[in-house]
C-alpha positions, -999 to 999 in steps of 0.1 A, spaced: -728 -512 323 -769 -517 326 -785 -497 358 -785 -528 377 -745 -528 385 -739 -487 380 -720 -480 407 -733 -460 438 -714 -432 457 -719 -427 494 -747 -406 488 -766 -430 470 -767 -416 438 -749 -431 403 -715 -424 410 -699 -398 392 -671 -407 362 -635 -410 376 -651 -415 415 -630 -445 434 -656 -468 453 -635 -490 476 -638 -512 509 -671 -513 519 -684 -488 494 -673 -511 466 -688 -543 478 -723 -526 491 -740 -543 462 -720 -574 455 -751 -606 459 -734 -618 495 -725 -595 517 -692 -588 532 -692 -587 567 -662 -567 581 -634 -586 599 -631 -576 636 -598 -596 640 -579 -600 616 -556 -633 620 -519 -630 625 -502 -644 594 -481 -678 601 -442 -678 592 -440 -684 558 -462 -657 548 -430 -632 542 -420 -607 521 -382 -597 509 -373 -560 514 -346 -548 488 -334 -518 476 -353 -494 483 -338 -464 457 -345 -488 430 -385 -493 443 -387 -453 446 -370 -449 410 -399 -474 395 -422 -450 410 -411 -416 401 -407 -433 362 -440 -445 363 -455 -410 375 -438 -390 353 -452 -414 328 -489 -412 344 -488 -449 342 -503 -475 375 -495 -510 380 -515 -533 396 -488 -538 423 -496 -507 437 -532 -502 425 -543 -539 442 -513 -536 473 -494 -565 462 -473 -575 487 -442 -583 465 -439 -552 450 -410 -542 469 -393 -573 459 -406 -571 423 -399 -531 425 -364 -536 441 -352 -560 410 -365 -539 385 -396 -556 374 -435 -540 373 -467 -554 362 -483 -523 341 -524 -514 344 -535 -500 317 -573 -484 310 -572 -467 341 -570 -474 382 -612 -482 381 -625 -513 376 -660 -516 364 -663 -552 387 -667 -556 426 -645 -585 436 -642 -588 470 -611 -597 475 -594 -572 453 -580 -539 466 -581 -522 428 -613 -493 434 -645 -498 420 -666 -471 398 -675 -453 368 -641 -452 347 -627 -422 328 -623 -426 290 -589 -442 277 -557 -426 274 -549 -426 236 -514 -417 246 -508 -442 273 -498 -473 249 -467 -448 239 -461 -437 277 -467 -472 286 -438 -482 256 -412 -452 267 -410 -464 302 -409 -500 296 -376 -491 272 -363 -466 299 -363 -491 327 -346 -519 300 -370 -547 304 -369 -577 285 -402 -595 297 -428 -570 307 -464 -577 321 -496 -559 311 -530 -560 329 -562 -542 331 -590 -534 358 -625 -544 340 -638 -523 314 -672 -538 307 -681 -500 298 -663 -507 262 -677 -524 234 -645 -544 229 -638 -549 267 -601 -531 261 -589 -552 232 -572 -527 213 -562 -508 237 -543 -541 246 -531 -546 211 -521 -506 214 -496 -516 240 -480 -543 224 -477 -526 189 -457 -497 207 -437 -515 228 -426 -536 198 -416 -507 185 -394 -494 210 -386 -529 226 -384 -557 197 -365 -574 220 -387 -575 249 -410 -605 255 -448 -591 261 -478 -613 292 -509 -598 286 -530 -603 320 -564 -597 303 -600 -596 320 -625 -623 311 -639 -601 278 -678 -614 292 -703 -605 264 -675 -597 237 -650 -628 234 -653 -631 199 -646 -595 193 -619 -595 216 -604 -628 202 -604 -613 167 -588 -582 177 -560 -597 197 -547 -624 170 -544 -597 147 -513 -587 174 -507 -617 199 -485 -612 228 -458 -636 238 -480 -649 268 -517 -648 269 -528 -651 311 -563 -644 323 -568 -654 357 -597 -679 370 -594 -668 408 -612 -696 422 -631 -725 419 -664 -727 407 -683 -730 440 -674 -695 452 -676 -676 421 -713 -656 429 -691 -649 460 -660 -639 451 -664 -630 418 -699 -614 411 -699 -609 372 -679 -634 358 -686 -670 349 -662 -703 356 -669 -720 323 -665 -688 305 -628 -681 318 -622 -719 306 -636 -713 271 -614 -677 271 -585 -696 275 -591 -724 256 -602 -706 221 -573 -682 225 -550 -710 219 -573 -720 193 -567 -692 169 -530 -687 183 -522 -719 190 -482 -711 190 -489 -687 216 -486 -700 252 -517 -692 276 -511 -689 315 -540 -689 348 -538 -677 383 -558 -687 412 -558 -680 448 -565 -703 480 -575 -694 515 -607 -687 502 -629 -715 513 -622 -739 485 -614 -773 495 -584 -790 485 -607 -818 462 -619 -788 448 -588 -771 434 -574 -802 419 -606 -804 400 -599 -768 389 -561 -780 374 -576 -806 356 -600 -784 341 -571 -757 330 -551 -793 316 -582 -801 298 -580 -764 283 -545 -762 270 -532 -740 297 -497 -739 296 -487 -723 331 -499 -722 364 -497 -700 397 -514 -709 427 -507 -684 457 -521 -674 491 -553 -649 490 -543 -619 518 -571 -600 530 -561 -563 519 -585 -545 545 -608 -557 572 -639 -551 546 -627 -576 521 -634 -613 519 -616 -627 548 -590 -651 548 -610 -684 556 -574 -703 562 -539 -702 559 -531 -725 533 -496 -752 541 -463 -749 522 -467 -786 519 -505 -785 505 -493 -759 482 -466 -783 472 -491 -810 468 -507 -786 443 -475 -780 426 -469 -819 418 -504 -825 406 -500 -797 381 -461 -817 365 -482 -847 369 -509 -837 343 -480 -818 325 -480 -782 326 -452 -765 312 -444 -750 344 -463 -745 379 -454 -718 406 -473 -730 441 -464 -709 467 -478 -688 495 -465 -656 481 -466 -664 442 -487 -638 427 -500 -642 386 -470 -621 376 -445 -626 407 -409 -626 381 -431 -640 352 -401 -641 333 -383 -668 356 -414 -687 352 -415 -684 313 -383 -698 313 -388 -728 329 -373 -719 363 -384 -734 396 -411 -718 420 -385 -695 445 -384 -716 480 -408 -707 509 -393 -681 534 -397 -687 565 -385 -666 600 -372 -633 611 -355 -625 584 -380 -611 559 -406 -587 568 -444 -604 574 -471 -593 547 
């Protein structure tokens, strides 16, 4: 990191290695400010989560402790994860639970990280083949701090889980790799996963906003040259809405990911995690979200997932497959977000 973005504690001073920096620590410096929500708006009736088996979401937990593993379903307070957690599904973090970024709309704490785990590719492999996956998700805070951005720490993961779990289809959920594409490129197509997913967040308008450090175009270009030099290798993009984007704007943002050779799509609903994140600017329709969804098998996706509560991994493996984007629920019967 240069002295311009090392994070700063409370105190003022450089933050010390392994410190968390979240809510309004983590965005003090971000280029516009975050004003903290007073009121926080109720969220409408399709913004609903499923609550299921609850020994099954502790299990997933006491594994992935033993393990000293996170996942970015607890690390970023997804709201599925008891649904995810409850059917026996996790998206794993790997590098550590500090990101080296400042979004503001992500709940994952900000700082200086500690160094990598050399053994957590072969923790990360036993639990995968304890909990019998057979499509497993891998992601990453930020880690411009390493001179290959977490590249082989990625390709770690994958050799060891192949390993264990030849059976067991691998989505890498990697950062944007700013300043060391190339290197990470090379790196990764030595070992290419069975999915290759970076998210793009938003659209370009709101990027020095919402995503201070990265670049639109750059994103793009990652996913674009991926499939370049693994062109058998399907790449996937997230985005969120509720932000402030228009709706012009984000079907301008799928024609850009056609125009790119990205192979799936999910679109969800950004939920404010605290009141000193980015607020919610609106609560985006079931039936605009559809709209989204039809624009994307217009210009020919392999499959889009536009929903309120779709998430980048929300059952990735249904998606893969070709399954349809789980109906919106609606009503008393789930619990709200």
């Amino acid at each position: 990191m240069t002295s311009s973005n090392a994070p700063i504690n409370t105190t003022g001073q450089r933050a010390v290695q392994g410190e968390k920096l979240r809510g309004a620590e983590k965005v003090a410096r971000i280029p516009i400010k975050i004003i903290p929500t007073v009121d926080i708006p109720r969220k409408p009736d399709w913004i609903r989560v499923k609550m299921t088996a609850p020994a099954e979401v502790q299990r997933i937990k006491d594994t992935l402790r033993a393990q000293k593993l996170h996942t970015v379903c607890e690390e970023a307070a997804c709201p599925n994860l008891p649904e995810c957690f409850g059917g026996g599904t996790a998206t794993f973090m790997i590098m550590g639970d500090i990101c080296t970024r400042r979004c503001p709309f992500c709940d994952v704490a900000h700082g200086r990280p500690n160094p990598l785990d050399a053994n957590e590719p072969r923790h990360m492999a036993e639990t995968i083949a304890g909990l019998g996956l057979k499509y497993a998700v891998i992601t990453s805070v930020d880690r411009d701090d390493l001179l290959d951005g977490g590249a082989q720490h990625f390709v770690d993961c994958i050799l060891e889980t192949r390993k264990t779990s030849p059976n067991t289809l691998l989505e890498i959920l990697v950062p944007d790799f700013r300043g060391r594409m190339d290197v990470a490129l090379r790196i990764m197509s030595e070992c290419p996963p069975d999915v290759f997913n970076h998210n793009i967040e938003t659209v370009p308008r709101l990027y020095r906003a919402m995503r201070p450090g990265s670049d639109y175009q750059h994103s793009l270009n990652l996913l674009k040259k991926f499939k370049e030099v693994c062109s058998d290798i399907p790449t996937k993009c997230g985005l969120m809405v509720g932000l402030g984007e228009t709706e012009e704007e984000v079907i301008e943002l799928l024609n850009d990911l056609r125009a790119h050779d990205v192979d799936y799509i999910t679109i969800g609903q950004y939920l404010q995690p605290s009141r000193n994140h980015a607020p919610v600017d609106r609560f985006v329709t079931p039936e605009e979200f559809e709209r989204y969804a039809e624009h994307g098998r217009n210009l020919g996706f392999r499959n889009i997932w536009s929903a309120p509560m779709v998430r980048s991994s929300y059952f990735a493996d249904r998606q893969y497959y070709g399954e349809p984007c789980p109906p919106v629920r609606r009503g008393v019967k789930a619990v709200e977000a």
